[in-house]
Every structure is written in C-alpha cells, then in structure tokens.
C-alpha positions, 0 to 999 in steps of 0.5 A: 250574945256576943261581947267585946272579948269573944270578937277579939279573940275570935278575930285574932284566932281567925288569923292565927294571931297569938294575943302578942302577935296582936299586941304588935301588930296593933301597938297596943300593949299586950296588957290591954289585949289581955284585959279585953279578952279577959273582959276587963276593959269593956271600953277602948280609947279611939286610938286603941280601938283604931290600931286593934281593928286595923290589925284585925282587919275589920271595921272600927264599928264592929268593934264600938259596937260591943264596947260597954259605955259605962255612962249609960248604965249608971242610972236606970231610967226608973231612976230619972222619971 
C-alpha cells in the first residue's frame, strides 16, 4: 500500500532531492518534510501540500489522496448505526 511518506520520499529521490533541497524548493520548512517521511503528519495544510507538489512536480492529487483525514476515522460506522 502506498503511504503519504514513501510518495514523498520517492518522488524526492527520483529527482535527487535531498530532504532539504525539498524543503527549499518547496518553502516548506524542512521540519515537515521530515515528519512526512517520518510519517508523522498524515495530513498537509493546502498550501503545504500545493508548494511539495509543485516542487515535486506532480499533481495536487496525487498527494490528497494518501494524505489520512483524521475525521473520518474517529468513529467506525458500527458505532453510528
């Protein structure tokens, strides 16, 4: 299964982007870099998320897509019926 963490770090290896190099060529701050690849943040501000994908030239969506809404998971459906 592919996570937020291994797509990052894959697409940053891909172009020989040291976790820094990402970091500045994203302007995000290196410390959320490494707790993506950590995978410490499961879920990235719009802005975050729009500045890595840029960097890492790919689509937005690529990136939503693995990203984890915490909502969602809080309360499993048996709970609600």
């Amino acid at each position: 299964m592919k996570t937020l963490a291994r797509f990052i770090q894959k697409k940053r290896e891909e172009l020989d982007m040291t976790q820094k190099g990402l970091s500045i060529a994203s302007n995000v701050p290196l410390e959320i870099i490494e707790e993506v690849e950590d995978g410490k943040a499961l879920f990235l501000s719009v802005t975050t998320r729009q500045n890595i994908a840029k960097a890492l030239k790919c689509e937005i969506d690529e990136i939503k897509k693995l990203e984890k809404d915490i909502s969602v998971d809080i309360v499993s459906d048996e709970v609600i019926e």
